[in-house]
Each structure stands twice: as structure tokens, then as C-alpha cells.
C-alpha positions in Angstrom: -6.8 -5.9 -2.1 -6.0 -7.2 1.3 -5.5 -4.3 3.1 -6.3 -0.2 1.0 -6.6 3.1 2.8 -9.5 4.5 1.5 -10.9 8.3 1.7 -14.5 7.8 2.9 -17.0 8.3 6.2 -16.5 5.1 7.8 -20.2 5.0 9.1 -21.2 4.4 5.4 -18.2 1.2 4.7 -20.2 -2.2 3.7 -18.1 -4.5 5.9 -18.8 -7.3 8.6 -17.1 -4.3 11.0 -16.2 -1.5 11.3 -14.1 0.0 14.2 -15.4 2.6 16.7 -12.9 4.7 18.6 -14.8 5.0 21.9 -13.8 5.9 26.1 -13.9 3.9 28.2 -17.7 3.8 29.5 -18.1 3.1 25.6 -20.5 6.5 24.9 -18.9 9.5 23.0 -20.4 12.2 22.0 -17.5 13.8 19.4 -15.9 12.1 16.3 -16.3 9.1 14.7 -18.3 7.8 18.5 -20.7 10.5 18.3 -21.7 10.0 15.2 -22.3 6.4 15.3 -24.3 6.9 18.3 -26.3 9.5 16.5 -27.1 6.9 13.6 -27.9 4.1 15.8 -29.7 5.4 18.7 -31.1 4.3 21.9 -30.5 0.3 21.0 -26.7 0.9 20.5 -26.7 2.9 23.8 -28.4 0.3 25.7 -26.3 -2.5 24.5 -23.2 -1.4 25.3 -24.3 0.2 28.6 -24.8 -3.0 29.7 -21.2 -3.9 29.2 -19.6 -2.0 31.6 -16.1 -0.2 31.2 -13.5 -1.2 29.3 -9.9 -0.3 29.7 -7.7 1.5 26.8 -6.4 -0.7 23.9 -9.2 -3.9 24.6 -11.7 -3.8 22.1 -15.7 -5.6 22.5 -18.2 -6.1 19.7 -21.9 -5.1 18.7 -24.3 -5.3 16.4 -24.2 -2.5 14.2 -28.8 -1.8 14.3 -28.8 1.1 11.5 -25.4 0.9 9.8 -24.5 -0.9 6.4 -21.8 -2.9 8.6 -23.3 -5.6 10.2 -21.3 -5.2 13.0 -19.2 -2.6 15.3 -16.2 -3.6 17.0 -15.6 -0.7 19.6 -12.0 0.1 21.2 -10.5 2.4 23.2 -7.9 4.2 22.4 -5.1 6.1 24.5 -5.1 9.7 24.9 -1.2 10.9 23.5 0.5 12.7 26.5 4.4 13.1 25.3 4.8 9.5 24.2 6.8 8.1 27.1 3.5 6.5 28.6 3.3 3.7 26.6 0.5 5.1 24.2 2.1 3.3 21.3 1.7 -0.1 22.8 -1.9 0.8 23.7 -2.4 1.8 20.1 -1.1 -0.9 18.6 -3.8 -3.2 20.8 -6.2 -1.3 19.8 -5.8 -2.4 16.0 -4.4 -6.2 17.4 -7.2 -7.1 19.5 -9.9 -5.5 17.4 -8.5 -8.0 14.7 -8.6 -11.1 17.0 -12.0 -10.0 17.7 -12.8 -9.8 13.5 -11.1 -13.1 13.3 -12.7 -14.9 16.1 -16.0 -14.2 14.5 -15.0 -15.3 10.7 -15.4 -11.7 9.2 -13.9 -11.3 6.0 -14.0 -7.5 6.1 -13.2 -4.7 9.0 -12.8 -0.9 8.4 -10.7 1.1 10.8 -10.6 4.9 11.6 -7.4 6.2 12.3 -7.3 5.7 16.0 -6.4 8.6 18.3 -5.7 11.1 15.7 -8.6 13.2 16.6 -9.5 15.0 19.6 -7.3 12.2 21.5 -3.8 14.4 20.3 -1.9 11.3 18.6 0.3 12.9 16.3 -1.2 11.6 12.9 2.1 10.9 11.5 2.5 8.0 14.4 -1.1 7.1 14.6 -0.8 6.3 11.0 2.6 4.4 11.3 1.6 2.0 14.1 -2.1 1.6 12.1 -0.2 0.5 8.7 2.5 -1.5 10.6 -0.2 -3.7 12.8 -2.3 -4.5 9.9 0.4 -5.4 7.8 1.8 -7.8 10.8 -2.0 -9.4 11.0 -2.3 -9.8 7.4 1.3 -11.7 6.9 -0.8 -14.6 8.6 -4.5 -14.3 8.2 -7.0 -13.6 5.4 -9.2 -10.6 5.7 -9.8 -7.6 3.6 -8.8 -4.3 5.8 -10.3 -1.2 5.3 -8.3 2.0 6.7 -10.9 4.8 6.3 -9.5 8.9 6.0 -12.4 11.3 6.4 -10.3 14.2 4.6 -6.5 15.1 3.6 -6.2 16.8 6.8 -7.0 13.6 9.2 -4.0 11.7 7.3 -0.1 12.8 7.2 3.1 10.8 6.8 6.4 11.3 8.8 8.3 14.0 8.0 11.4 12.5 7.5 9.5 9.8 4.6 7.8 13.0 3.3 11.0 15.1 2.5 12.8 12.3 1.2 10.1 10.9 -1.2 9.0 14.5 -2.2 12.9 15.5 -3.2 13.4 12.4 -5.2 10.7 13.5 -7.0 11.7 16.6 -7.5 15.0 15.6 -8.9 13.3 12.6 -11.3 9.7 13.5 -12.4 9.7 15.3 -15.8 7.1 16.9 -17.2 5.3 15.2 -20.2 6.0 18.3 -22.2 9.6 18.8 -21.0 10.0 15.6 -22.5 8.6 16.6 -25.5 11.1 19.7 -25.8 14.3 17.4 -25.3 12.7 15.3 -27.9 12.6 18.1 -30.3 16.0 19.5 -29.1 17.8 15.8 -29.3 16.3 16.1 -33.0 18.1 18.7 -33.9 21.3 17.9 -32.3 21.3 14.7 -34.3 20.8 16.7 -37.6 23.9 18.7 -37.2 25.9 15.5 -36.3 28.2 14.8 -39.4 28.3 11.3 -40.8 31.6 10.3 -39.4 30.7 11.5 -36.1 27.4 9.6 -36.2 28.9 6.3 -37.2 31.6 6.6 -34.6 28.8 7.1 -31.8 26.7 4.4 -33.3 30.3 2.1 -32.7 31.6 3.1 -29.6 27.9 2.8 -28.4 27.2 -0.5 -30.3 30.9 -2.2 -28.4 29.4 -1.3 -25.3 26.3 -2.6 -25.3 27.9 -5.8 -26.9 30.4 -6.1 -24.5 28.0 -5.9 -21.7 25.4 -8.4 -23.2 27.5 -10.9 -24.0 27.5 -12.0 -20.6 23.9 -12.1 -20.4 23.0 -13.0 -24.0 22.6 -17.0 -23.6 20.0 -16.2 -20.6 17.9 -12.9 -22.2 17.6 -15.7 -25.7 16.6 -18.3 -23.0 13.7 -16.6 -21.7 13.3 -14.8 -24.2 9.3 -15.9 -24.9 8.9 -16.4 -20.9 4.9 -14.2 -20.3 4.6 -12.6 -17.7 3.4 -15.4 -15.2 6.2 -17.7 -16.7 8.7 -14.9 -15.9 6.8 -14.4 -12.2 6.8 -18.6 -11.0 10.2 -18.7 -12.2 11.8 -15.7 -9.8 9.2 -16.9 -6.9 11.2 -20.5 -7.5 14.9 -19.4 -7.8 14.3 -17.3 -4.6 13.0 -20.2 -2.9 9.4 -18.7 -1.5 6.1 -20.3 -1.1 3.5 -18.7 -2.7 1.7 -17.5 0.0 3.9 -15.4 1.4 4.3 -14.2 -1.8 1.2 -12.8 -2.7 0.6 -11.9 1.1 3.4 -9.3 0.9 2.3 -8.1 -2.1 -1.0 -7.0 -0.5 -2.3 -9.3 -3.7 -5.2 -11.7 -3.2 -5.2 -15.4 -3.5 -7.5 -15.7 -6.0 -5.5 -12.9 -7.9 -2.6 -15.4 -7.6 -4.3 -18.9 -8.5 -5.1 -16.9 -11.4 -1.5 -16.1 -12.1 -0.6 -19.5 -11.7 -3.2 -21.3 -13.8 -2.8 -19.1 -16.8 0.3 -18.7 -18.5 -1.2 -16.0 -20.4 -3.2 -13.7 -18.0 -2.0 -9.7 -17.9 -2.8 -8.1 -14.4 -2.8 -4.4 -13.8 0.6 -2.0 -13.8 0.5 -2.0 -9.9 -0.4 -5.3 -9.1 2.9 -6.3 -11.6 5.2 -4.0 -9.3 3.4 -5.3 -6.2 4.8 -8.5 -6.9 8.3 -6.7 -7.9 8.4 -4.9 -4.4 7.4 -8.4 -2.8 9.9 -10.1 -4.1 12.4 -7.3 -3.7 13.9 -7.1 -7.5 16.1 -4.4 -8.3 15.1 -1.7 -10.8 16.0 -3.2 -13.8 14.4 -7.2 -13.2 11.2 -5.0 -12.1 11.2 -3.0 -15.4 11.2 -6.5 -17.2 8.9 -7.8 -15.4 7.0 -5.0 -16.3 7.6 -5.4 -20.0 6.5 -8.7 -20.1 3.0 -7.3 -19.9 3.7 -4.4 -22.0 3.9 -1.8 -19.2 7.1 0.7 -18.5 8.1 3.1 -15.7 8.4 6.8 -16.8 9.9 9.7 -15.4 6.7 11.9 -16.5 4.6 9.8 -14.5 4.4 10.3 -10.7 3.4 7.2 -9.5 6.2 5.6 -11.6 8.9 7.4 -10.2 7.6 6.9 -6.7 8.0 3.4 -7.1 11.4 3.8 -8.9 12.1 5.9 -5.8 11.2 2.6 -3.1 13.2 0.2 -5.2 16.3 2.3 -5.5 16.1 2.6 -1.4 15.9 -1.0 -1.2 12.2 -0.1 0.8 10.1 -3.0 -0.4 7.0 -2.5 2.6 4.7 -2.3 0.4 2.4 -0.7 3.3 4.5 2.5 3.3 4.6 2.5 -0.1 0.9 2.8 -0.3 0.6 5.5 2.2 3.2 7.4 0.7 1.1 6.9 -2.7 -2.3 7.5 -0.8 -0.8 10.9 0.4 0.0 11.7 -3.4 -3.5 10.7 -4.9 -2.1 8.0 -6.9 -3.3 4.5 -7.3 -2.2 2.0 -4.9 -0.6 -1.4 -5.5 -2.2 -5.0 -4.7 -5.2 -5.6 -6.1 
């Protein structure tokens, strides 16, 4: 995908670049600096040495001597104070220009640390905001896969406030597989005691509803009835009047993913690239579910990952970004492909 946060030791990422969060005379001896430093040696120490200083947020590039990456891109980043001295904006050009830099050289691949966060006191929470935020502004208009690389759990944490909103809807929505299993059983034995008469009058009552409310949507449900899954996708892409590639930009979805799409009528992507185009094209709960179906899939309340997507698309969130580090944070698969 486009842009996936990704736990590993970013020295190891096979990438045209990857992103060094360095000071200002470009030489650390602590973090993700050091240890580059320690890998590469005297050659890397002698190169940028002849550089001279850079100021916080600009960002210069070297090779990369004993590193799978070919390249390092090294920025500095802005020690966090109280937030009122424009750290923020120094962040954010750490990420921006070390992405001009990427793109000014015709890389197709750049991993990122998460800038600050470490012995420089950003607050995680932000340091991870502005990261997600400036990628996903860079990647609306350019093509490049982006790497954000977490070293552990304890390097990576969301907002509070997205935290304790996410984490009490799923408290109030996920059911366990065998809770489900016992309301099964339990609905089983209501339905025995139910007496014929009371059956057939539930089976009525229920059976005027649900024709009263389809009769309004009967003559389009029979029209599309046979639509696949790509059909079902060109179609809402059309009636909402987008072009393709913004499309499958904002679904963190890449364009040979899509031509795919769109030169087979029959081809079945994966569950989360389905509700990556659902969140991109900002469907409600029920057009996402049929989208869904169209490939066979379903969201359940027994499965996490479901019900934080249910969760987004009932809060009318559709960044998919946030959604991804909100699934990152839970372990679950994230969406693009």
C-alpha cells in the first residue's frame, strides 16, 4: 500500500531511503542516529561532516554505505519545549522536505522513524498525528510507497481523546464469538416455546415491514441485482462524480490495484482493501456492507477489526490514515493494499 506503519528496526527497511532523525551538526550518538552511525562507520561520518550544519526541520541526503537502503535522507527534528514554539511546524518540515528530497531524486520508497518522539520529548500522541497527517497530504498528489517504521508498542500511542472513544465503542459493540454462540442457543429455545399463532403473527407484522420498506427500493436492488463487485465499485465512483485517482489515492490503494479493478469485472480484492474503497468514497454503513457482499465478505460484531471500521463509518471519520493507526495500535490488519 501507499503509505503502512510498520513495527520494525528501520536500519534493516529495503527502501531507496530511509529517514535519519539527526542534530544539527548531523552526528548522534543515541537512537535511531547512533545506531546508523554505528552501522555505517567512518565513511558516513566523513560525508556528512563535510556538509556543515543544518537547521531544524531541513533535511539533506547520503548514500546509505552498509545499509539495505540505498540511501539516507537525514533531518533534524525540533526538541518539544511546551508546544508554543512552533515545534509542530518544524515537525511537519521535517516529514515535507524529506519527501521533496525522496521525490526530487525519483525514489519510489522512503521509511520514516517517528520523528522527535524519543529523547527529543515530543509527546508521541502528536509526533504521530503530524507524521500521519503530512504523509497523507504528500501522498493525495504524488506516488511513492511510505514506510512509517515503530521500533516497539511503547514508541507508538494515539490521542487520548481517539483512544477512549474508539476503545468504548468497542466495548459497547464487540461480542464475543461464543457469546454469540449462547444467544444463538438461547434465541433457539425462545422460538420453541413460541405458539403457532404467535409465530405467524411475528412472521406478518415482520414480513409488512420489511415489504413496506423495500418497496421503495425494490425496482433498484432487482436492477443491480447481478452488479460484481467492480461493477458495483465504477458505478458509485461515477454517480459521485470522482476521477479515479483520487479515488484510489484516498484509499491508500495502489494504481495498479485499481487498473486491475477496472479491467476485470470479475476480480475479488481483500476485506480491507473493499472497505478502503468504502471509507474513500465515504458510504454509509449499509452501501459499505453491500459493497462488501458483493465479494462475499460481512462485518461482524465478534470481530474487532470489523467493528472498528463500523465504528469510523458511523462517526462519519473516513481518513483512512487515522483509521489505520487506530487499527495499528490494535494489532489488526490495516486497509489499502
Amino acid at each position: 500500500m501507499p503509505f503502512e506503519i510498520v513495527r520494525n528496526d528501520i536500519t534493516k527497511m529495503h527502501v531507496d531511503a530511509i529517514v535519519n532523525p539527526t542534530n544539527s551538526k548531523l552526528f548522534g550518538t543515541a537512537g535511531v542516529d547512533g545506531a546508523i552511525h554505528k552501522i555505517e562507520g567512518p565513511r558516513l561520518k566523513e560525508e556528512t561532516s563535510q556538509i556543515g550544519d543544518i537547521a531544524p526541520g531541513e533535511s539533506i541526503l547520503t548514500k546509505a554505505y552498509n545499509l539495505p537502503s540505498a540511501n539516507i535522507i537525514h533531518t533534524v527534528g525540533p526538541v518539544w519545549k511546551n508546544g508554543t514554539n512552533g515545534e509542530e511546524g518544524i515537525l511537519k518540515s521535517c516529514y515535507k522536505n524529506s519527501l521533496e528530497l525522496a521525490k526530487e531524486n525519483r525514489f519510489e520508497s522512503i521509511a520514516f522513524p517517528l520523528i522527535s518522539s524519543g529523547s527529543y520529548g515530543f509527546p508521541k500522541d502528536i509526533a504521530l498525528t503530524v507524521a500521519v497527517s503530512t504523509i497523507g497530504e504528500f501522498l493525495l498528489f504524488n506516488e511513492m510507497t511510505v514506510y512509517l517504521v515503530v521500533y516497539d508498542r511503547k514508541s507508538y500511542q494515539l490521542s487520548e481523546s481517539l483512544y477512549a472513544s474508539v476503545d468504548a465503542y468497542i466495548d459497547d459493540n464487540y461480542i464475543d464469538a461464543h457469546i454469540l454462540r449462547r444467544r444463538g442457543r438461547e434465541q433457539e429455545r425462545t422460538d420453541y416455546f413460541l405458539s403457532d399463532v404467535d409465530l405467524s403473527e411475528s412472521i406478518s407484522n415482520v414480513s409488512h415491514k420489511q415489504v413496506n420498506s423495500s418497496k421503495k427500493n425494490l425496482e433498484d436492488v432487482i436492477k443491480h441485482l447481478d452488479e460484481t463487485f467492480s461493477e458495483m465499485l465504477l458505478r458509485l465512483i461515477d454517480e459521485k462524480g470522482l476521477m479515479d485517482p483520487e479515488v484510489y489515492k484516498k484509499a491508500n490503494v495502489t494504481k495498479q490495484t485499481f487498473s486491475k479493478i477496472r479491467n476485470n469485472s470479475k476480480y475479488n480484492p481483500t476485506k480491507p482493501t473493499i472497505l478502503a474503497f468504502a471509507i474513500a468514497l465515504e458510504l454509509n454503513l449499509d452501501i459499505a456492507k453491500d459493497l462488501l457482499l458483493k465479494s462475499g465478505y460481512a462485518l461482524s460484531k465478534s470481530n474487532r477489526f470489523d467493528v472498528i471500521i463500523s465504528y469510523f463509518i458511523e462517526s462519519e471519520n473516513y481518513n483512512i490514515y487515522e483509521i489505520n493507526e487506530v487499527l495499528f495500535a490494535y494489532e489488526e490488519n490495516l486497509l489499502g493494499v
